[in-house]
C-alpha positions as a printed NumPy array, in Angstrom:
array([[ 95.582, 137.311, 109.643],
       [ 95.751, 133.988, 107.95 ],
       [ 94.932, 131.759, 111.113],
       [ 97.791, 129.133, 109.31 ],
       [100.029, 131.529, 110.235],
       [ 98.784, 132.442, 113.766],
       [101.449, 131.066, 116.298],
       [ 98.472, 129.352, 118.132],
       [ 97.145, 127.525, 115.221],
       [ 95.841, 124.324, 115.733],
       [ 97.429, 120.998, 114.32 ],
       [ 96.888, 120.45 , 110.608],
       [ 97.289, 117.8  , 108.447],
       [100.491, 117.173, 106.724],
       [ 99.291, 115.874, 103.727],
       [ 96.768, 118.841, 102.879],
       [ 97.922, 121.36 , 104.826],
       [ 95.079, 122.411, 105.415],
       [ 92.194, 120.519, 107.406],
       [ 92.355, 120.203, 111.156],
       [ 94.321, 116.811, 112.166],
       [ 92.197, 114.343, 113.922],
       [ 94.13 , 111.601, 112.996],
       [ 97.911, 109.964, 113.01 ],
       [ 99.768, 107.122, 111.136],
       [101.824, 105.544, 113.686],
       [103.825, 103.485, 110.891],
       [104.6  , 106.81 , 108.997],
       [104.777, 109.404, 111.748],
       [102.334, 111.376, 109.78 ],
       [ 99.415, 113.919, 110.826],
       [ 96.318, 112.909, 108.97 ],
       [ 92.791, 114.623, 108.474],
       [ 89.536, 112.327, 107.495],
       [ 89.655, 112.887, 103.884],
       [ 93.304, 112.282, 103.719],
       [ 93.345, 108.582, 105.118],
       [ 92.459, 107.256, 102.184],
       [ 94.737, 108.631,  99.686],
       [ 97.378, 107.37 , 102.638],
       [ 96.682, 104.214, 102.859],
       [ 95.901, 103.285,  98.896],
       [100.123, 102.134,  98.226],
       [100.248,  99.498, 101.009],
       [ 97.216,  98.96 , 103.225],
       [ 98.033,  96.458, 105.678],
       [101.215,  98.31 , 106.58 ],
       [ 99.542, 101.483, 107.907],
       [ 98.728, 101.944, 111.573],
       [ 96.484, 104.626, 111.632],
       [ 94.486, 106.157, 115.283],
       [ 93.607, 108.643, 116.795],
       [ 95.574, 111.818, 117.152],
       [ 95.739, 111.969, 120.73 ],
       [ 96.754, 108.191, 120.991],
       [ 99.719, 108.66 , 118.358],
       [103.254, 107.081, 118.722],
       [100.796, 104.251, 120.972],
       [101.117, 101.867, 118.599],
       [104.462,  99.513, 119.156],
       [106.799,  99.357, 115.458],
       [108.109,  95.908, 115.675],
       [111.322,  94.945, 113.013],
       [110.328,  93.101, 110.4  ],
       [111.484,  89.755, 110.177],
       [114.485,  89.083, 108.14 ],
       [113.321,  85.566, 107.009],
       [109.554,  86.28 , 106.81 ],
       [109.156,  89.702, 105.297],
       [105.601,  89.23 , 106.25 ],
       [105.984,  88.802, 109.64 ],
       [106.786,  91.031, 112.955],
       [109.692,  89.97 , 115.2  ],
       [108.058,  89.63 , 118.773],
       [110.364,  87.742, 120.404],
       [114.283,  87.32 , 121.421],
       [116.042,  84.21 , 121.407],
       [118.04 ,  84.723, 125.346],
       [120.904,  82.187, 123.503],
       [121.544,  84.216, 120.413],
       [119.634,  87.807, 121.116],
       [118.508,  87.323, 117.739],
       [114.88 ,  88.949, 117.185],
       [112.616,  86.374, 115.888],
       [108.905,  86.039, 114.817],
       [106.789,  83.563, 115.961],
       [107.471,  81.212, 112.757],
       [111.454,  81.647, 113.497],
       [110.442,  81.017, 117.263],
       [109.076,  77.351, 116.172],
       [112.334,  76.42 , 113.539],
       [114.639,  73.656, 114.543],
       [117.065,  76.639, 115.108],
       [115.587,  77.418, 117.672],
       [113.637,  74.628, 119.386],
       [113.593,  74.178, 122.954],
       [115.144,  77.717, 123.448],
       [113.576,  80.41 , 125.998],
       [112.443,  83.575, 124.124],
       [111.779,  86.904, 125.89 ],
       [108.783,  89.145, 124.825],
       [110.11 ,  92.157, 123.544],
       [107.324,  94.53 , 124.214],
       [108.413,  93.18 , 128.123],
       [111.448,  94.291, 127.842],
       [110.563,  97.681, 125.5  ],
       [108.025,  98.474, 128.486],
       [111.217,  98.178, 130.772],
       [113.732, 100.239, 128.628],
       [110.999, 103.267, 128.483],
       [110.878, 102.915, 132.881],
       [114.882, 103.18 , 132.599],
       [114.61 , 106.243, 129.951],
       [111.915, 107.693, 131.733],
       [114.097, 107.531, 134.892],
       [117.728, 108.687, 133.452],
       [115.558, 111.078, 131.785],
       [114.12 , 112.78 , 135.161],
       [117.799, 112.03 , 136.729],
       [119.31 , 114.175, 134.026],
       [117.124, 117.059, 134.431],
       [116.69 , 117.239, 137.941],
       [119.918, 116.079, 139.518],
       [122.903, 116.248, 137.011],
       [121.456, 119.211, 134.765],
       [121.785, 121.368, 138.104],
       [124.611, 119.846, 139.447],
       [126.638, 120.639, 136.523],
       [125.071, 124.244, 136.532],
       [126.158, 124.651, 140.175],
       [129.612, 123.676, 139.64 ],
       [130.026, 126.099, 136.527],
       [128.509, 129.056, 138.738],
       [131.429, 127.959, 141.484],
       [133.85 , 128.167, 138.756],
       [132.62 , 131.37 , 137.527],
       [132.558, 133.172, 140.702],
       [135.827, 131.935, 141.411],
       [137.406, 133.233, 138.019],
       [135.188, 136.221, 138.89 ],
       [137.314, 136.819, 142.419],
       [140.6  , 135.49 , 140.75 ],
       [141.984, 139.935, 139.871],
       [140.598, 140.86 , 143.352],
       [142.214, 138.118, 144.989],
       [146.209, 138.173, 143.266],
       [145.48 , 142.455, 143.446],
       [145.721, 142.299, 147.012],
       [148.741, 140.382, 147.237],
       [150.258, 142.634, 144.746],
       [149.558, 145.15 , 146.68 ],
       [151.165, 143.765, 149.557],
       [154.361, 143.692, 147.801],
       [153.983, 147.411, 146.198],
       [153.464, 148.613, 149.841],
       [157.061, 146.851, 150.669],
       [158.65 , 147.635, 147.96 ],
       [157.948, 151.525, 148.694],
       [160.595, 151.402, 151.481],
       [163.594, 150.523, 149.132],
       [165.001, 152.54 , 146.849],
       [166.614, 151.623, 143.099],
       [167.373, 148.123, 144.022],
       [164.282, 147.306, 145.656],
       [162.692, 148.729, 142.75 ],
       [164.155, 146.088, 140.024],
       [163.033, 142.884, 142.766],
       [159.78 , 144.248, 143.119],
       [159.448, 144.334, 138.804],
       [160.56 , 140.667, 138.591],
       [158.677, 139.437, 141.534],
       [155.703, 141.321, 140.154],
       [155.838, 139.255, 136.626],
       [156.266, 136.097, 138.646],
       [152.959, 136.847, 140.077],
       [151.718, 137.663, 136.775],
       [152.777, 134.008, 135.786],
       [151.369, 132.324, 138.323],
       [148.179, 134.062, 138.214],
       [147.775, 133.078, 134.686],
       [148.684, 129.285, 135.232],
       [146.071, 129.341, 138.169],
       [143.523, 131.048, 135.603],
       [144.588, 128.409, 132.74 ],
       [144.136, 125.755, 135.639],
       [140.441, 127.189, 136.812],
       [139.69 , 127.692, 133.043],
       [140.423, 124.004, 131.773],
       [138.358, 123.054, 134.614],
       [135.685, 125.087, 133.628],
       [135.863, 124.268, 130.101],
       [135.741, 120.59 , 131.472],
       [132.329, 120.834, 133.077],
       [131.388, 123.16 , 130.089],
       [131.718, 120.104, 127.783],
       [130.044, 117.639, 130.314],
       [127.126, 119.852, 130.432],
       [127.174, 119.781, 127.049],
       [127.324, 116.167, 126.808],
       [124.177, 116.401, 129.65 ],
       [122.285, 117.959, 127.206],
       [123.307, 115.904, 124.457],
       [122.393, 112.62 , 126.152],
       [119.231, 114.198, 127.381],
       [117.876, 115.407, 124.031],
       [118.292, 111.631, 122.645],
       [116.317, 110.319, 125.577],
       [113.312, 112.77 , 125.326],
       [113.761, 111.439, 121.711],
       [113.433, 108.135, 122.741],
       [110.616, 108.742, 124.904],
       [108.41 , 109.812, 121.877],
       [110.013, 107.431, 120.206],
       [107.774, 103.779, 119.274],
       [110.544, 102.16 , 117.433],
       [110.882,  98.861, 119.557],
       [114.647,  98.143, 117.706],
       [115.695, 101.456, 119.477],
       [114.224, 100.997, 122.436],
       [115.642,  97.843, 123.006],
       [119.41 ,  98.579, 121.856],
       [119.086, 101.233, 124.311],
       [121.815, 101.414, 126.339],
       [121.902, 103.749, 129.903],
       [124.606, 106.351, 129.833],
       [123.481, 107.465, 133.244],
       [126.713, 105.417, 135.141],
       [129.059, 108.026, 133.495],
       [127.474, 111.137, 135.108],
       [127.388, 109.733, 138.544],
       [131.046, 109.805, 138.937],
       [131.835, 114.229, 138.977],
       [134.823, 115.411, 138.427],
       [137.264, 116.236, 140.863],
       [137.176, 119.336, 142.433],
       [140.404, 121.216, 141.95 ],
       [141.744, 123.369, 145.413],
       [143.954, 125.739, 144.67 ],
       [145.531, 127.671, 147.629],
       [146.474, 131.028, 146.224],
       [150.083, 132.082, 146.577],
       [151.48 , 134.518, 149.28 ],
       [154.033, 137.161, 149.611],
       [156.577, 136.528, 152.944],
       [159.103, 139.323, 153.292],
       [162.263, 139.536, 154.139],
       [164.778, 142.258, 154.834],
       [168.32 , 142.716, 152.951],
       [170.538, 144.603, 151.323],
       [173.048, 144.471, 148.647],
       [173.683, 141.544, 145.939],
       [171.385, 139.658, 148.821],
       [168.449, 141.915, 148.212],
       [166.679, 139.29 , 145.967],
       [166.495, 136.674, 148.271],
       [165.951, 138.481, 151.191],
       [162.922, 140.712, 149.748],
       [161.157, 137.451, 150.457],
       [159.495, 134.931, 148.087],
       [156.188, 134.255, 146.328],
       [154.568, 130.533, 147.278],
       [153.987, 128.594, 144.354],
       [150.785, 127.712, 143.027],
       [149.158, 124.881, 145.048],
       [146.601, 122.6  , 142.851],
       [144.987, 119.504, 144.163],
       [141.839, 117.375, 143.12 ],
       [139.597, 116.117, 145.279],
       [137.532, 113.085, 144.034],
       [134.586, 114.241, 147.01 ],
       [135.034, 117.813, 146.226],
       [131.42 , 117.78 , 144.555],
       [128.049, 116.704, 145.929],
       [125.646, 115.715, 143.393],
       [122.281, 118.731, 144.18 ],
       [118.909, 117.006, 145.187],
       [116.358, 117.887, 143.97 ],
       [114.03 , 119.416, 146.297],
       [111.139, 117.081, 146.913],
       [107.641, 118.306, 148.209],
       [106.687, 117.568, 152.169],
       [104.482, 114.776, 152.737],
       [102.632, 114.254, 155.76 ],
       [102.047, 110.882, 157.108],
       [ 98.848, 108.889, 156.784],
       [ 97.062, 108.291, 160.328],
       [ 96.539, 105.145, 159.888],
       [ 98.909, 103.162, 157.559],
       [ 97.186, 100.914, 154.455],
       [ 97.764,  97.51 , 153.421],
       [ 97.923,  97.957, 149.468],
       [ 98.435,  94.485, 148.41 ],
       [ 99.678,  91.201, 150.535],
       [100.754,  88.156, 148.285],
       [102.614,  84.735, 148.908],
       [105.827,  84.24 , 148.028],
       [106.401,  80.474, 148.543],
       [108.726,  80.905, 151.292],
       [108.499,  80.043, 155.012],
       [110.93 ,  82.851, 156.133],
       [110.91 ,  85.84 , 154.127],
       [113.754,  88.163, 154.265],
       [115.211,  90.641, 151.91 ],
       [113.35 ,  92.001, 149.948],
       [114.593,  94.693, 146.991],
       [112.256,  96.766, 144.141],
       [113.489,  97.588, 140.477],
       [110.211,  97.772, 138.297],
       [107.039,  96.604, 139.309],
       [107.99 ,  93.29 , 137.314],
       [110.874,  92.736, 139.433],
       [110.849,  92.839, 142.895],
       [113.35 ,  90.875, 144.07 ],
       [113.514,  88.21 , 147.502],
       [115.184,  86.051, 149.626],
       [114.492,  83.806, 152.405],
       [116.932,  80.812, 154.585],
       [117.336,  78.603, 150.897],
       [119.322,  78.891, 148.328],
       [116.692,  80.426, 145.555],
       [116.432,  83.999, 145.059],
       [112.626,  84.558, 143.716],
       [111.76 ,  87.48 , 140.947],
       [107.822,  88.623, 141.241],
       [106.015,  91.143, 139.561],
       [104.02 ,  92.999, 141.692],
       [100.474,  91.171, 141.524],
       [102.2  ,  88.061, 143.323],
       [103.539,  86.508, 139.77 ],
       [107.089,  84.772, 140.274],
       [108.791,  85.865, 137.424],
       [112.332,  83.531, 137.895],
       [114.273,  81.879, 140.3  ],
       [117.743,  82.582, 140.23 ],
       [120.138,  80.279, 142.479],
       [123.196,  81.124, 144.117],
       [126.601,  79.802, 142.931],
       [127.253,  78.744, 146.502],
       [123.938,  76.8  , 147.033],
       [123.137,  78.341, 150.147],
       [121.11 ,  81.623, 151.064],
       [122.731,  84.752, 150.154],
       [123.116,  87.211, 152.994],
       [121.285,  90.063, 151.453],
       [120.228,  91.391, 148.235],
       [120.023,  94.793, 145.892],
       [119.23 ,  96.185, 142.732],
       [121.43 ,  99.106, 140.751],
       [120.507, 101.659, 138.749],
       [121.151,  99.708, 135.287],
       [118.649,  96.355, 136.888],
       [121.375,  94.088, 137.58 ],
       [120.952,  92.386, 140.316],
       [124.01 ,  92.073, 142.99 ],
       [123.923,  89.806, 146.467],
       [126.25 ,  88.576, 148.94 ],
       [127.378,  85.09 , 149.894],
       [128.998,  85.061, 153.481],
       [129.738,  81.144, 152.574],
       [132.18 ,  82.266, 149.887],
       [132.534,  85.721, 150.965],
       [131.607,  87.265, 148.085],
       [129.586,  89.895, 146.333],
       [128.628,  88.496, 142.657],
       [126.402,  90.487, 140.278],
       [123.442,  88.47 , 138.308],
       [123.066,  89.512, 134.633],
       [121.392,  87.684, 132.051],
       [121.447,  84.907, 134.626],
       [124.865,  84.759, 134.898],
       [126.833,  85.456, 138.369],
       [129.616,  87.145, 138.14 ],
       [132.192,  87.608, 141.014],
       [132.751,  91.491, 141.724],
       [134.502,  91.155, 144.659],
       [136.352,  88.418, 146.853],
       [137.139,  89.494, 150.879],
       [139.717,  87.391, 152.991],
       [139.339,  86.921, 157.03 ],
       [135.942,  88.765, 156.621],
       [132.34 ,  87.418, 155.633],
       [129.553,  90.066, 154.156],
       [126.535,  89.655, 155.486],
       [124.272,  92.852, 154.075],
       [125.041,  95.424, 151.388],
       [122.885,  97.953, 149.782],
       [123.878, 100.234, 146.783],
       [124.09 , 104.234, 147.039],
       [122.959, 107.208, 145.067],
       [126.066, 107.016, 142.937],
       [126.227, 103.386, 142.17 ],
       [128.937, 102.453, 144.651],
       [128.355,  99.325, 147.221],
       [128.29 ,  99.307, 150.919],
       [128.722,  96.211, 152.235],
       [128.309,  95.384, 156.485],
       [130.57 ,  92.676, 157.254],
       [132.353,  90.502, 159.887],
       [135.606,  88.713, 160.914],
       [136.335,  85.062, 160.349],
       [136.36 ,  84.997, 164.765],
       [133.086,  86.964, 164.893],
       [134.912,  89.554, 167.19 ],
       [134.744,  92.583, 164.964],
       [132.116,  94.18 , 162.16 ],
       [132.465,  97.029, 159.793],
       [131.421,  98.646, 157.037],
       [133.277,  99.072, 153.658],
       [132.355, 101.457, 150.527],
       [132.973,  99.781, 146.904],
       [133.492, 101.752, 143.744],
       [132.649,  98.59 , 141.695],
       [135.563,  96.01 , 143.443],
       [137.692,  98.857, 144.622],
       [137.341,  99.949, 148.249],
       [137.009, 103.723, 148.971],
       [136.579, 104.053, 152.415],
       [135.914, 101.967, 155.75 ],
       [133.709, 102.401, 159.022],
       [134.385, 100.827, 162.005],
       [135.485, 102.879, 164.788],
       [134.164, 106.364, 165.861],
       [136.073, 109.481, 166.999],
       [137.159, 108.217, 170.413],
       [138.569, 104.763, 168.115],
       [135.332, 102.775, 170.204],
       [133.157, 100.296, 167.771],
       [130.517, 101.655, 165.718],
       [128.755,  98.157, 165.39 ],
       [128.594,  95.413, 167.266],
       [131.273,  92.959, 166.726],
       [129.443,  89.532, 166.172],
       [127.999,  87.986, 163.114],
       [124.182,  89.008, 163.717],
       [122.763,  90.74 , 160.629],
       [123.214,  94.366, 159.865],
       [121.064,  95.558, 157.25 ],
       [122.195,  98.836, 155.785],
       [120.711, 101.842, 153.618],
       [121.737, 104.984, 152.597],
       [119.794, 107.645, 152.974],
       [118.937, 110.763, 150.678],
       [121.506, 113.596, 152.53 ],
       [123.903, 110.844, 151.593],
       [124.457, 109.286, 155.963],
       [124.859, 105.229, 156.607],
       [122.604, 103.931, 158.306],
       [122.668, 100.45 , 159.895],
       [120.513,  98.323, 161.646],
       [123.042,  96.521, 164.253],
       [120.215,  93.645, 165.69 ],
       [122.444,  92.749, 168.233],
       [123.275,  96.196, 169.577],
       [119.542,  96.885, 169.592],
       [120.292, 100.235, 167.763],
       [119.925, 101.756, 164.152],
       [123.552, 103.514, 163.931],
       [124.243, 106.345, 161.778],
       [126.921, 108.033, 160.119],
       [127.927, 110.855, 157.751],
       [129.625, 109.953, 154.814],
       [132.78 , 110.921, 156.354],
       [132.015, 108.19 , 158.754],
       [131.079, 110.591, 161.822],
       [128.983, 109.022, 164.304],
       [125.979, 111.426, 163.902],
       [123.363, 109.814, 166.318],
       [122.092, 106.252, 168.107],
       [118.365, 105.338, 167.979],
       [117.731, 102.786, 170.648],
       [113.596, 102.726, 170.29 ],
       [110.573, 104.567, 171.338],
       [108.72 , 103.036, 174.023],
       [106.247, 104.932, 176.214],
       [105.006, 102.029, 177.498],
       [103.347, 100.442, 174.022],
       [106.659,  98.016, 173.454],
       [107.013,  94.68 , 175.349],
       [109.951,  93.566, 174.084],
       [113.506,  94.495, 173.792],
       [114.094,  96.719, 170.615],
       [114.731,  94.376, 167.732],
       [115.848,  96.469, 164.147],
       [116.209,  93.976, 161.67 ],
       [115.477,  95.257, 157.929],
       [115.757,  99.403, 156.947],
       [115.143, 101.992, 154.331],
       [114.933, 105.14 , 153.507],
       [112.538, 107.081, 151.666],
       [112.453, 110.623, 149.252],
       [111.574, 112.685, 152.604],
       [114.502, 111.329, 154.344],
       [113.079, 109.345, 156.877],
       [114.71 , 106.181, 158.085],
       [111.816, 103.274, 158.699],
       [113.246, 100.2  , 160.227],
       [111.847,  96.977, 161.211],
       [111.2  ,  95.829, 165.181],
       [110.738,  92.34 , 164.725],
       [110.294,  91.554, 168.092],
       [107.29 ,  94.171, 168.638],
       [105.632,  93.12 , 165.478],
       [105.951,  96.743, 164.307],
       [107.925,  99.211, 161.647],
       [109.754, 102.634, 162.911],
       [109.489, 105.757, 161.207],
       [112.026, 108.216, 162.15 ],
       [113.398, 111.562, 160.775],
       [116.396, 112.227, 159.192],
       [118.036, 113.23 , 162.347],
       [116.537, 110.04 , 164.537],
       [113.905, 111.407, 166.305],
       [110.724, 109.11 , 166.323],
       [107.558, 110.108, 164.148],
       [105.539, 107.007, 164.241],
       [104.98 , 103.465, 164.228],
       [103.347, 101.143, 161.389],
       [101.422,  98.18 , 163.642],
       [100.249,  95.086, 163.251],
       [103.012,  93.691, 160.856],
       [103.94 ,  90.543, 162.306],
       [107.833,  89.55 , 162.565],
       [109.274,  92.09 , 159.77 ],
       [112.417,  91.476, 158.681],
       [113.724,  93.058, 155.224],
       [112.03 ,  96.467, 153.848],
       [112.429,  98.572, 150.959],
       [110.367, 101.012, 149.25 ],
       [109.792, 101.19 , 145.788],
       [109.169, 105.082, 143.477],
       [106.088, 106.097, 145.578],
       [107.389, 105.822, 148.451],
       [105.229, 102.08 , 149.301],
       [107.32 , 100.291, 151.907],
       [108.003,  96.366, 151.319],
       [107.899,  94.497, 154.152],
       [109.184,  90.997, 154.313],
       [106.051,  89.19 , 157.069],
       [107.235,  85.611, 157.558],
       [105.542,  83.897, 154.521],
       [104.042,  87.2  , 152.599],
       [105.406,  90.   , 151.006],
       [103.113,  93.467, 152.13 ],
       [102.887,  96.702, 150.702],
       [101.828,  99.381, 153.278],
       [101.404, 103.212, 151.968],
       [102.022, 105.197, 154.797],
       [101.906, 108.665, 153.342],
       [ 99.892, 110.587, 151.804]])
């Protein structure tokens, strides 16, 4: 057999077909042997990148510039967004303007690609798969279900004679109707999340594309479609119709026969839960280890929130909310509108940074260093706020008197749902204006840090109270529980911050203690960042800890 052929041939050059490939033009996307490198290159030298096979598509494709055909555009101009090369950079046009790198921000686009990439195919790929099967098996059940009640009304019918006979024919095509609107209804549904999955696929085949992809113009218009898929469908409830008899005679026989219920259909926007993947054990390190401990300029760290490992984001008691990278660089300083220190800080999904200003009560979002006001509260201050799994906002937050504290959920300024009270209508939180940091976890509970309560507080996303966690002390602890900052991790465990004790809290999903991480003096915000490092905010440094393994 011709080993060209051979389904397990090896890579061969595209220009010869025939020799072994050891080489690749990144410029041309082209396979190349030795001999055929030459005969490449000859029509334009200088514009050929060619290495190594196994490094191909390594080599960054900048635009040409428009002005200066000989010359790569390297740069963006943050006033106009216009690419520029480093001749454009120095024109009067644009003198004295900042320019961003654009391999920076191409490095950055690939983290969010390679991120909605994994998303797609590990969370909304089988979401959307689950939901179909649902809709199947329901379509499946759909003769079984409207047989029985036929049969229901065939048994009735049996005990009347001629007359009964004609009711029980038209009440019989009624159910026919219905059971075909309540198909057509479970069928557009289905077709519905048919076409989404579709458009899963869709998106996801252009962002593996864009992973091999080395064309920095691309990369850079990227734009995430993730925020669209977060949001599923409503889940339609239909509550199948039933047969009530009724005994009769005469020209009443109709209505006394009984009646068929109409078909019921409701949405519910919580009907579906987006499907986690499942994520690997990990057992917990021993003894905890200091990665890396940097300065951050302040002299009272306290939130602290992780995007990329070029922007980790901080606060302390000023009005400057520092930027640094994760070898202790401060990238920018961004300053509230307000001029004094936010309450708390996050990051979504799409790297837009979002805080809260109790001073104006407000949550503003930061993009392109611009704040924008997303939402304004009356007769209530925000003081923390983190952002969930699907992009919404919870926000902690107290009353202009300082005599009551809740927590509200945000579907971008919208509010969705509030927590304050539990079953028996006593407070969930305490009702003061002390900080309450607040995370949600991965099986989708709120958890809260209430400092003044002395108690991490956690709820359902119903908003049932599902358990308390008032501290682990067999004698180690000499001070009063203290939870300040709190996060969660992939194995989700809650690990919150005892400020007082000079230690850090792991618990389990459920609140029962697993360990302590010592020796990290007064810690106040956390956060972890992809691995699962925890970011603690230590007075005047910023340390990374891995506690797993």
């Amino acid at each position: 057999m011709d080993p060209r052929r051979s389904a397990q041939d090896v890579a061969r050059c595209d220009l010869c077909k025939e020799n072994i490939v050891q080489s690749y033009c990144d410029f041309c996307h082209i396979s190349l042997c030795k001999p055929c490198i030459g005969e490449h290159i000859t029509d334009e030298y200088d514009k050929h990148k060619i290495v190594p096979f196994k490094q191909r598509k390594s080599t960054l494709m900048f635009p040409t510039c428009n002005t200066h055909s000989k010359e790569k555009c390297k740069l963006q101009c943050k006033s106009c967004n216009v690419f520029l090369c480093v001749i454009c950079s120095a024109s009067h046009e644009h003198k004295d303007r900042d320019f961003i790198v654009l391999e920076d921000i191409y490095k950055r686009k690939k983290e969010c690609i390679q991120k909605d990439t994994e998303e797609m195919e590990k969370i909304f790929g089988p979401t959307y798969e689950e939901i179909r099967n649902d809709l199947i098996n329901q379509i499946a059940k759909l003769d079984g279900e409207y047989e029985k009640i036929t049969t229901v009304v065939s048994e009735e019918g049996a005990k009347w004679h001629t007359e009964v006979d004609r009711v029980i024919s038209k009440m019989k095509n009624e159910i026919t109707e219905i059971k075909e609107n309540h198909r057509d209804l479970l069928v557009k549904h289905f077709n519905e999340i048919t076409r989404i999955e579709s458009l899963i696929k869709e998106v996801l085949s252009v962002l593996k594309d864009l992973e091999e992809s080395n064309n920095v113009s691309v990369i850079v218009e990227y734009r995430p479609q993730i925020k669209e898929f977060r949001k599923l469908p409503a889940k339609v409830h239909v509550t199948l119709p039933s047969f009530s008899p009724k005994l009769t005679n005469g020209e009443q026989l109709y209505k006394m026969f009984g009646f068929i219920k109409p078909l019921v259909s409701t949405t519910d926007k919580d009907g579906y839960k987006i499907k986690l993947p499942d994520v690997s054990p990990r057992e917990l390190l021993d003894i905890p280890e200091v990665i890396k401990t940097f300065s951050t300029g302040y002299t009272d760290l306290r939130s602290i929130s992780f995007y990329s490992e070029e922007e980790i984001w901080t606060t302390a008691r000023i009005k400057d909310i520092k930027c640094f990278s994760t070898d202790g660089t401060c990238m920018k300083i961004i300053t509230t509108k307000s001029g004094i220190m936010p309450g708390d800080i996050a990051v979504t999904s799409g790297g837009y940074l979002v805080y809260c200003d109790f001073n104006l009560k407000t949550l503003n979002k930061i993009q392109e260093e611009n704040i924008e006001e997303i939402i304004k509260l009356q007769r209530w201050k925000p003081i923390n706020l983190c952002v969930t799994s699907t992009g919404d906002f919870l926000v902690s937050m107290y009353n202009d008197d300082k005599t009551q504290s809740k927590v509200v959920r945000y579907s971008g300024s919208t509010e969705k749902q509030t927590f304050q009270f539990d079953d028996e209508f006593e407070p969930l939180y305490s009702g003061n204006s002390s900080i309450k940091y607040i995370t949600e976890n991965k099986n989708y509970d709120i958890c809260v840090a209430d400092s003044e309560a002395c108690a991490i507080v956690v709820v359902n996303q119903d908003g049932k109270l599902r358990w308390r966690y008032t501290g682990y002390s067999p004698g180690t602890s000499t001070c009063t529980f203290g939870p300040y900052g709190i996060a969660s991790n992939s194995q989700s465990q809650i690990l919150t911050a005892d400020y007082f004790n000079h230690c850090i809290h792991i618990l389990d999903r459920d609140g029962q203690f697993l360990r302590y991480i010592k020796d990290v003096k007064n810690p106040y915000g956390l956060c972890v960042d992809y691995l699962d490092n925890l970011y603690a905010a230590e007075d005047l440094n910023l340390k990374v800890i891995r506690y797993l393994k």
